[in-house]
C-alpha positions as CSV (number, residue, x, y, z in Angstrom):
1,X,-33.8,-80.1,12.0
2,X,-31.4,-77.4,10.8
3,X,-32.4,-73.8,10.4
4,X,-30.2,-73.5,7.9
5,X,-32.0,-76.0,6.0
6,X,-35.1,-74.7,6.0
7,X,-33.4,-71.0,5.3
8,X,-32.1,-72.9,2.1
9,X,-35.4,-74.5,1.5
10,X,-37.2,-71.2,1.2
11,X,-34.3,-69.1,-0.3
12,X,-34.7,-71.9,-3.5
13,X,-39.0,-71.1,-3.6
14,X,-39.6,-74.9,-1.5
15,X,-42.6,-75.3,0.2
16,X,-41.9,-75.5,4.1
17,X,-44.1,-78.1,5.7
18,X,-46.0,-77.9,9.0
19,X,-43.4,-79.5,11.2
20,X,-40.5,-77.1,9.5
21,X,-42.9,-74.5,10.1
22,X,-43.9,-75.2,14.4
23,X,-40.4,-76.1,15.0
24,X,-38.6,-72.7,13.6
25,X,-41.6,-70.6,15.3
26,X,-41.2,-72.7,18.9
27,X,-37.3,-72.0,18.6
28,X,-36.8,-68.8,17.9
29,X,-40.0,-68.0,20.5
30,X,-38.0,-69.9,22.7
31,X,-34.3,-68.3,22.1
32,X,-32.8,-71.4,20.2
33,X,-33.0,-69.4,16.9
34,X,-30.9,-66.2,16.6
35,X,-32.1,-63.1,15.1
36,X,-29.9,-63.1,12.3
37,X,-31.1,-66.4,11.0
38,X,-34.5,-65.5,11.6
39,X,-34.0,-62.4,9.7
40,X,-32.7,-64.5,6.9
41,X,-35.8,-66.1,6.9
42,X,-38.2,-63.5,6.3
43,X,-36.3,-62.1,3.5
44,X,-36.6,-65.8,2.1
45,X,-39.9,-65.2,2.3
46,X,-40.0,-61.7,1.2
47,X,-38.8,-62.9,-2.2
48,X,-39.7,-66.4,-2.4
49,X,-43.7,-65.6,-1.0
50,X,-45.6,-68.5,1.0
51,X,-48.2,-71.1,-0.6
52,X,-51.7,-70.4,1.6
53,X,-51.2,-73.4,3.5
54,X,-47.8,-72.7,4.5
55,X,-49.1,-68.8,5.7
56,X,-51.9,-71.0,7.4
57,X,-49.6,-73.1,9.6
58,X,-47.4,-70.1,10.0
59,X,-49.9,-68.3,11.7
60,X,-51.7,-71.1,13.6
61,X,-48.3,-71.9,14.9
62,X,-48.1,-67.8,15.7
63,X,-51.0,-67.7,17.4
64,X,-50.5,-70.5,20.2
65,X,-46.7,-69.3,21.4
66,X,-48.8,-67.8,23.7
67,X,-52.3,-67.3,25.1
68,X,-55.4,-68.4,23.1
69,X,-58.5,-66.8,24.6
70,X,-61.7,-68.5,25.3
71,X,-64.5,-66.6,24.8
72,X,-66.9,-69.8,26.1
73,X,-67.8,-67.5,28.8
74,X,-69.7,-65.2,26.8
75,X,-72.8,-66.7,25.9
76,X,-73.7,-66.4,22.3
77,X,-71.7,-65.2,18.9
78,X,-68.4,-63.6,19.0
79,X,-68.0,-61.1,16.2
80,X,-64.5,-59.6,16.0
81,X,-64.0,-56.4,13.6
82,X,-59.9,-55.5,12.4
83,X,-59.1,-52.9,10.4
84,X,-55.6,-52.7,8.6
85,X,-55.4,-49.1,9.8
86,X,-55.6,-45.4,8.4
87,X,-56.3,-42.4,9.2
88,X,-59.6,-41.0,10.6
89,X,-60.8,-44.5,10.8
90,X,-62.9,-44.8,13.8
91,X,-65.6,-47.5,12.8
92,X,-64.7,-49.8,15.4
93,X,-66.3,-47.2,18.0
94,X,-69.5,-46.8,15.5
95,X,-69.8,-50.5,14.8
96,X,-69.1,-52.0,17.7
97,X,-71.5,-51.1,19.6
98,X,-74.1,-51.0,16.1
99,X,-73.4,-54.8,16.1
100,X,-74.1,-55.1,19.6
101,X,-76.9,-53.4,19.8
102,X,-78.4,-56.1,17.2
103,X,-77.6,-59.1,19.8
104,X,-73.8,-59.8,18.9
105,X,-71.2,-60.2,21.3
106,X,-67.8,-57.9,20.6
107,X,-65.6,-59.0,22.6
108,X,-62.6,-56.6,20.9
109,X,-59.0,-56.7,21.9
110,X,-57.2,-53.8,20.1
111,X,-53.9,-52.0,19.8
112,X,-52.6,-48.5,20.4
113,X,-51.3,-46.6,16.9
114,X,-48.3,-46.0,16.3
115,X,-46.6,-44.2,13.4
116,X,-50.1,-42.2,10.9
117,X,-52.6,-44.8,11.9
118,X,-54.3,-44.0,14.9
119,X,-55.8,-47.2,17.7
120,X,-58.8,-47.7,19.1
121,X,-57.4,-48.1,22.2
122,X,-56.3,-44.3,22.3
123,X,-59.1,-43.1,21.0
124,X,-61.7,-44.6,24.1
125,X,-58.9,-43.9,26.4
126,X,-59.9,-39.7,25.5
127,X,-62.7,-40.7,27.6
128,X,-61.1,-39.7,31.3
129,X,-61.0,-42.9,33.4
130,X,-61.6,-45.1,30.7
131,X,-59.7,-48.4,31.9
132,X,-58.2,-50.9,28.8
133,X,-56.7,-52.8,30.8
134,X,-59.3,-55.1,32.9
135,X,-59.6,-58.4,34.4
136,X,-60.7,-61.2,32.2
137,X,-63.5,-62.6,34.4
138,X,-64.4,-58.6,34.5
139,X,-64.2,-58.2,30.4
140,X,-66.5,-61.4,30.5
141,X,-68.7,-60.1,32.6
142,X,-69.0,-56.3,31.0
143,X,-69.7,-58.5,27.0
144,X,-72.2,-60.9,28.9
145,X,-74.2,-57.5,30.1
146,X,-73.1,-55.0,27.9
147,X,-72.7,-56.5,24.1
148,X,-69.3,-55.1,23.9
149,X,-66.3,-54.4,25.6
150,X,-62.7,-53.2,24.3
151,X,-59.9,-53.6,26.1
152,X,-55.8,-53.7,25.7
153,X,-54.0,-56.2,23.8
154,X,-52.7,-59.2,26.7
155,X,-49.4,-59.0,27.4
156,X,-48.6,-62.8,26.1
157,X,-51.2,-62.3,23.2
158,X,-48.9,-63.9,20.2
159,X,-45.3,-63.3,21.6
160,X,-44.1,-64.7,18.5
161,X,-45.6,-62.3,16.3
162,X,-43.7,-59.4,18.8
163,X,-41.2,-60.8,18.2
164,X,-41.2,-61.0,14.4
165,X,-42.7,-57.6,14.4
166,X,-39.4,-56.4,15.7
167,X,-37.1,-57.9,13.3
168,X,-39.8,-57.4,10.0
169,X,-39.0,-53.8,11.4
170,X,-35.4,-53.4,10.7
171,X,-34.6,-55.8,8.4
172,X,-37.4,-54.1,5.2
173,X,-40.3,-57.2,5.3
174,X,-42.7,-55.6,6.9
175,X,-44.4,-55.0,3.5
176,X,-44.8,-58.9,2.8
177,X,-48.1,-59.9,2.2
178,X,-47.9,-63.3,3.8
179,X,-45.7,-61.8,7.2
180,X,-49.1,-58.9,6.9
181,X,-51.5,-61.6,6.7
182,X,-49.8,-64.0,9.5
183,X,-49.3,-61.0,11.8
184,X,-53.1,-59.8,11.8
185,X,-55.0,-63.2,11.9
186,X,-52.6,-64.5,14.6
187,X,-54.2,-62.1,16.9
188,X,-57.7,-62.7,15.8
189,X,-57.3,-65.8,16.0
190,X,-55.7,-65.9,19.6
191,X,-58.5,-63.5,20.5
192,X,-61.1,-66.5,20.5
193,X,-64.0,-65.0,18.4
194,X,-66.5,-67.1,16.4
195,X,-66.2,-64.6,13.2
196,X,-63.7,-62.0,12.2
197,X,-64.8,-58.6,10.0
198,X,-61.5,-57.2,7.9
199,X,-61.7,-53.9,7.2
200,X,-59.0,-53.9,4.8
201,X,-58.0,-50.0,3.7
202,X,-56.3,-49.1,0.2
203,X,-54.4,-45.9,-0.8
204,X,-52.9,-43.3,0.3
205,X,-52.9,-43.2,4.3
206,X,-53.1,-47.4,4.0
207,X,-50.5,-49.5,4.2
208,X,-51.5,-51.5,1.1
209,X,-51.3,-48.2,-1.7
210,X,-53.0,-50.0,-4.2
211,X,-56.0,-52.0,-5.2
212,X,-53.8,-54.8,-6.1
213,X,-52.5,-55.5,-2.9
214,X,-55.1,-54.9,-0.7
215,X,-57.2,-57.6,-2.5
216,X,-54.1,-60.0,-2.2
217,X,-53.7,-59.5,1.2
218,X,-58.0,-59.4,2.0
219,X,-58.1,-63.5,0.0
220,X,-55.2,-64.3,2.0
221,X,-56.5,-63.6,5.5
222,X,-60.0,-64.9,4.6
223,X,-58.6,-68.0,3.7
224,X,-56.6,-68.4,7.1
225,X,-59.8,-67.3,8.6
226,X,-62.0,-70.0,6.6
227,X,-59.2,-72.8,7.3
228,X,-59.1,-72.3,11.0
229,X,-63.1,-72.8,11.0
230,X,-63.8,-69.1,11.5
231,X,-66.5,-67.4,9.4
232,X,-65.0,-64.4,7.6
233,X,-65.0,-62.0,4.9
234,X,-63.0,-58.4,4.4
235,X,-64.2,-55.3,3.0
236,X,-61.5,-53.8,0.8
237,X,-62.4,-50.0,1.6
238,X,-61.2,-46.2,0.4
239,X,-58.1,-44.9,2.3
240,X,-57.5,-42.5,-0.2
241,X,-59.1,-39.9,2.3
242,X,-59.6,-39.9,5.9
243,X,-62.7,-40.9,6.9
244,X,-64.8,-38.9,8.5
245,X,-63.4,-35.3,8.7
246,X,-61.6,-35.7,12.3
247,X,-58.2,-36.5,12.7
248,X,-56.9,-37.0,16.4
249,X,-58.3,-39.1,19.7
250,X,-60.9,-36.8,21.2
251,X,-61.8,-35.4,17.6
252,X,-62.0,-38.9,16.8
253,X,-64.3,-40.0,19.9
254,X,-66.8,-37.3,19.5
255,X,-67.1,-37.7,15.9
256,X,-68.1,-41.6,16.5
257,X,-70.2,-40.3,18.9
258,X,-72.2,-37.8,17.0
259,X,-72.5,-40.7,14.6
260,X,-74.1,-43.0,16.3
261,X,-76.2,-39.7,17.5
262,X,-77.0,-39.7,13.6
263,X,-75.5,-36.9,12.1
264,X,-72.2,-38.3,11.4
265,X,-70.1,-37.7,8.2
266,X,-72.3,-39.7,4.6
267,X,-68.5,-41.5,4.2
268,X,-68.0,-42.4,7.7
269,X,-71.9,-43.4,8.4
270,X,-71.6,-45.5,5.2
271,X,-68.5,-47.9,5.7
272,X,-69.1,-48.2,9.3
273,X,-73.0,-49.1,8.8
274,X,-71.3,-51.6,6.8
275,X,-69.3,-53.2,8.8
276,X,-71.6,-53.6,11.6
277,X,-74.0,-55.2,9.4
278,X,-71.7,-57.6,8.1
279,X,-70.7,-58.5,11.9
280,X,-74.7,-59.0,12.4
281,X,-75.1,-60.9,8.8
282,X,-72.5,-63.1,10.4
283,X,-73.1,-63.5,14.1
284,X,-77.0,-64.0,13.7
285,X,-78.3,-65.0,10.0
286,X,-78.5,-68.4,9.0
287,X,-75.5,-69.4,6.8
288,X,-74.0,-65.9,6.9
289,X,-70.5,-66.5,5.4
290,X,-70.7,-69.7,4.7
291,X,-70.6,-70.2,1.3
292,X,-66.9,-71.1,-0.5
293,X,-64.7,-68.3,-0.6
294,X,-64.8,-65.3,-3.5
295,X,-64.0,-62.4,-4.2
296,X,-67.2,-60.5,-4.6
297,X,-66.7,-57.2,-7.5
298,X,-69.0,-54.0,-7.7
299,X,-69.8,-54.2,-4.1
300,X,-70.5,-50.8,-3.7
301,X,-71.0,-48.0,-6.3
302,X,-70.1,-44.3,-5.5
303,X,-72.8,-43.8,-3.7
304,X,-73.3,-46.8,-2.0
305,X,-76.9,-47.4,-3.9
306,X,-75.5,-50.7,-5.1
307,X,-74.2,-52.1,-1.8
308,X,-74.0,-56.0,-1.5
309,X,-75.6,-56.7,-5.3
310,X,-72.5,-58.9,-6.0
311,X,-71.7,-61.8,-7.9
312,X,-72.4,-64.8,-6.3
313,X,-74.7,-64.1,-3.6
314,X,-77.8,-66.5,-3.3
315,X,-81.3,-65.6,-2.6
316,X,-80.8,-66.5,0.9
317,X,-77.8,-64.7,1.5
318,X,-78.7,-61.6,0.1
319,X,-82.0,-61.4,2.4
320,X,-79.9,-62.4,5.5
321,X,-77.5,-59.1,4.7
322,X,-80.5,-57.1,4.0
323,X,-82.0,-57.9,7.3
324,X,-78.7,-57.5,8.8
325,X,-78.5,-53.6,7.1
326,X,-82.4,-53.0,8.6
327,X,-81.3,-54.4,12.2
328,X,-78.2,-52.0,12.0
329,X,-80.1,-48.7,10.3
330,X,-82.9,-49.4,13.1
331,X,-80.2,-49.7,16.0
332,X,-78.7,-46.1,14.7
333,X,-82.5,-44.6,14.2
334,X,-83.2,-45.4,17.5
335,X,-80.4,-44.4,19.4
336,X,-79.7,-48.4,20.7
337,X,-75.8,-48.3,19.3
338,X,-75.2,-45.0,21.6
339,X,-76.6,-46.6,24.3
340,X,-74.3,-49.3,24.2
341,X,-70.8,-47.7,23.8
342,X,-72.4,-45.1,27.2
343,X,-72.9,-48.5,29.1
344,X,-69.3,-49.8,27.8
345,X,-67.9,-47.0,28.9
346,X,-69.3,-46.6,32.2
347,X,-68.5,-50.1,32.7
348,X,-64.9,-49.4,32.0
349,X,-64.7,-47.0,34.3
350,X,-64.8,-44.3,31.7
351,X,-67.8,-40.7,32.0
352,X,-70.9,-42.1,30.7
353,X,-71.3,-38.5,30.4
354,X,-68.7,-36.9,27.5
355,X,-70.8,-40.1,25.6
356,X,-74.6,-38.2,26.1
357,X,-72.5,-34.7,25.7
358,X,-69.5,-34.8,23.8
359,X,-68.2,-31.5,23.8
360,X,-67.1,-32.6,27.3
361,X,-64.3,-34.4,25.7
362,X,-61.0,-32.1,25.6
363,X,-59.7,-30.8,22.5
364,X,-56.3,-28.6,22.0
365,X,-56.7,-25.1,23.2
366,X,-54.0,-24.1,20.8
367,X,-55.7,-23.6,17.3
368,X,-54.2,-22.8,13.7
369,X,-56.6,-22.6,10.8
370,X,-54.8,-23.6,7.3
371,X,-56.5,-21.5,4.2
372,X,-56.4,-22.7,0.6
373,X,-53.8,-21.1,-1.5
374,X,-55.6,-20.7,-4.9
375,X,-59.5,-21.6,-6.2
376,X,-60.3,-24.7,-7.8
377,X,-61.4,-27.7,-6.0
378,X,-59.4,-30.2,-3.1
379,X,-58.3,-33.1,-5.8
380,X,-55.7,-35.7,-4.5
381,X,-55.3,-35.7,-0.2
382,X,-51.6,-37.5,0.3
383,X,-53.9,-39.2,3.9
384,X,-50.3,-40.8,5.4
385,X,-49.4,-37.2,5.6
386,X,-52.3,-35.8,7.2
387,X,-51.6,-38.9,9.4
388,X,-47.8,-37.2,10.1
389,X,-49.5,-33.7,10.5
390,X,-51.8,-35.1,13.1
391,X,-48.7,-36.5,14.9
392,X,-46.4,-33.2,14.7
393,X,-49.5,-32.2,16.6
394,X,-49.1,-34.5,19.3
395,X,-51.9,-36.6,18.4
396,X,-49.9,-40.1,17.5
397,X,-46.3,-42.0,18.4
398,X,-43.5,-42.0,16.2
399,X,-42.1,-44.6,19.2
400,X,-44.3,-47.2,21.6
401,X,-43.0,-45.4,24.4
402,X,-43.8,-41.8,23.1
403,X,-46.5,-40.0,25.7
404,X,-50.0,-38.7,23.6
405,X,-52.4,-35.5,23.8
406,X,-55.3,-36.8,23.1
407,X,-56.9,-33.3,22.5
408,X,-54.4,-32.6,19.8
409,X,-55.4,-33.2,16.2
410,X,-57.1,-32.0,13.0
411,X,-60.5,-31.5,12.2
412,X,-61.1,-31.1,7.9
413,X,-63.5,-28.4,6.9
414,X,-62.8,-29.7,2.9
415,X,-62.6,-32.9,1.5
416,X,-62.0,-34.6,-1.3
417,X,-64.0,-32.9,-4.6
418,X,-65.2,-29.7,-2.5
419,X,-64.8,-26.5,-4.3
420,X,-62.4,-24.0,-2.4
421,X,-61.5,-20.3,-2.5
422,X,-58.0,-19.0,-2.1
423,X,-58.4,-17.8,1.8
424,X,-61.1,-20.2,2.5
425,X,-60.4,-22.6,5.4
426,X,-59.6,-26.3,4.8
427,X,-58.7,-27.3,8.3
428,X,-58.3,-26.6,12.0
429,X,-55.4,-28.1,13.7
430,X,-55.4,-28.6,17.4
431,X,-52.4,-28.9,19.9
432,X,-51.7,-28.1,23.5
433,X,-48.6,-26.1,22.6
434,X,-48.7,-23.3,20.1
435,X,-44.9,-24.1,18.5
436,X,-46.1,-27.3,17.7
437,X,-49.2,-25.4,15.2
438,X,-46.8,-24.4,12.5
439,X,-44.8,-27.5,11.4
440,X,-47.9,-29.7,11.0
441,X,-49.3,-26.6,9.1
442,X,-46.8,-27.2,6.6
443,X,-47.1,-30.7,6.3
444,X,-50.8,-30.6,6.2
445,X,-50.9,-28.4,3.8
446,X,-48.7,-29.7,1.3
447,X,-50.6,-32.7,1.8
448,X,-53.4,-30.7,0.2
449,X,-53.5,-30.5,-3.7
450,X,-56.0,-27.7,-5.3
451,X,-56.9,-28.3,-9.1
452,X,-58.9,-26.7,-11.6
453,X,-61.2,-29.7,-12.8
454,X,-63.4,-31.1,-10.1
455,X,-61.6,-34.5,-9.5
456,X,-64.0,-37.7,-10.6
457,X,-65.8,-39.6,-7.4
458,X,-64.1,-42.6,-5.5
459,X,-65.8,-45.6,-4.7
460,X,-65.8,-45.8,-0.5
461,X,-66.1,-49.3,-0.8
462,X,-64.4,-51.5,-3.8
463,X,-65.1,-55.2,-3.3
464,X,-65.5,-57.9,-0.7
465,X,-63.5,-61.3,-0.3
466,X,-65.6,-63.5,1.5
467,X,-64.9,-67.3,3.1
């Protein structure tokens, strides 16, 4: 084979076959295949787009250039949970341990944020002496008594998806549905679980901006899911907002915290409720997921009333996810879910106690409060720039290498539809340097739009795509 051949292929809309596909992924893993034509290549498929078995192969091919977990060592279900990113989105520290708590193994390997998303992986490591980075046999161990454990990325986790990263980086295709969907489910699917959750975000402070695409790129990643013999589905969720009214690590941490305490945010509590019982609907009822893959409309009205009354749902499988919503409601009455992440953490070598108290977890000591200009009430919230606020603040990277505070950040006294006086206070910003306070003012705050018409209620959650 020729990469120039199959550059031409794709450049004229062919279909690349399996064997085109393993041999230009094992070369260019390997150093046979130079950057330039490999760049070539994704803008063939920037343009040209992939056929669903062709993203299929792509990413089955991604996901063993290097290690493929196996979770066989945990006994029971393995319930994964990925969320496309955003900002104030902190359900993978709510649901979690939710799931968990209801008899699913979580055996989570997540990433650091980079750029206006935040990571899990930041956000546990505001928990002094925390450790991500663990032994296997040890992670093993901590899911087999635990539930649940999180932990760093491996180093030689999908090396060819680094390595496309990289290029899709400087070359414009990073915003390719098919590259998107081949990145993400590579790493599930090298992570070894039994089921994946997608938590796939739309709007503002998501990397899919509209409805449109984020339901593109959901159906495509449930059908690699389903095709590699994985039960999966995706919510396509509201990132029009930040969820939750904490922006920034520690914020972040103790707002999970006091959630799973139950007296979390109504938007936060709902979507991550959610989640968790759709990791529970698939790790532990009968046929959950199983049926043939749709896209499932109306899954969730303003006010969440209407949850999971979809179209096509049988009898069966709308008991099964309304046992799976009691299991997870009971595990938050009760307290079980904060139970959990306290064991995690002290497992990980992290203070069981800024989990019981979490005011023990540091927060800036430099504060700026940002007041409303005029009356009215707070319509459209630009979220990728309250993203860039949080990390003017210190809170997030603009680089891998940059170094974080994770007490910097910004806590939302408004949201979305609240009325607001001129003078009244629509956020607290957080830093460990006072220069850094006015800058991310700015930004925040022109992130902020007041109107005079109370602005008309979003869904939180739009649809699901199930396989």
């Amino acid at each position: 084979m020729r990469m120039y051949d199959i550059i031409e292929k794709k450049k004229r809309g062919g279909i690349l076959c399996r064997e085109e596909i393993a041999w230009m992924v094992q070369g260019f893993v390997r150093g046979n295949i130079p950057d330039y034509q490999m760049s070539a290549m994704l803008m063939a498929i920037y343009f040209q787009g992939m056929e669903d078995g062709e993203i299929t192969d792509l990413t089955l091919e991604m996901a063993h250039s290097g290690d493929m977990v196996d979770l066989s060592p945990i006994q029971g279900v393995k319930v994964d949970k990925h969320s496309t990113g955003g900002v104030g989105d902190k359900t993978t520290l709510i649901a979690g341990p939710l799931a968990a708590a209801c008899g699913v193994k979580v055996a989570k390997m997540s990433g650091r944020g980079l750029g206006h998303t935040g990571g899990t992986v930041d956000k546990l490591e505001s928990i002094p002496g925390f450790r991500t980075e663990i032994p296997r046999e040890e992670f093993f161990r901590i899911v087999n008594e635990h539930g649940i454990a999180v932990i760093g990325q491996s180093g030689n986790l999908v090396p060819a998806d680094k390595k496309l990263y990289a290029l899709r980086d400087v070359t414009a295709t990073v915003d390719s549905i098919p590259l998107i969907a081949s990145s993400i489910m590579s790493k599930k699917l090298a992570a070894g679980s039994d089921g994946i959750v997608l938590d796939v975000k739309t709007g503002s402070g998501a990397f899919m901006k509209d409805l449109a695409s984020s339901r593109r790129l959901a159906e495509k990643m449930v059908a690699i899911g389903r095709q590699a013999g994985k039960r999966c589905c995706a919510l396509i969720t509201n990132m029009d907002v930040p969820l939750g009214r904490a922006v920034g690590n520690a914020l972040e941490m103790r707002e999970a915290i006091e959630t799973l305490m139950g007296r979390g945010p109504e938007d936060l509590v709902q979507v991550s409720t959610e989640l968790a019982a759709l990791m529970v609907w698939i790790g532990s009822e009968p046929g959950g997921c199983s049926g043939k893959a749709q896209r499932t409309e109306g899954w969730a009205d303003v006010r969440g009333s209407e949850a999971g009354k979809g179209i096509g749902f049988s009898q069966a499988e709308e008991a099964g996810l309304a046992r799976a919503r009691e299991r997870v409601a009971e595990a938050l009455k009760t307290g079980a879910g904060l139970r959990v992440l306290a064991d995690m953490a002290e497992a990980q070598g992290g203070d069981p106690r800024c989990v019981w108290e979490p005011e023990r977890l540091h927060v800036g000591d430099k504060r700026l409060e940002v007041k409303a200009q005029s009356d009215g009430y707070l319509g459209h919230m630009d979220t990728e720039a309250v993203g860039i606020a949080s990390v003017l603040l210190g809170a997030g990277r603009s680089r891998k290498e940059d170094a974080l505070d994770y007490g910097a950040g910004i806590m939302l006294h408004k949201k979305y539809g609240d009325p607001v006086r001129a003078g009244e206070t629509i956020g607290v910003l957080y830093a460990s340097r006072e220069e850094l306070l006015e800058p991310a003012a700015k930004k925040f705050l022109s992130a902020c739009a007041i109107e005079k018409e109370r602005p008309e209620p979003e869904p939180l959650i739009y649809e699901m795509v199930r396989g």
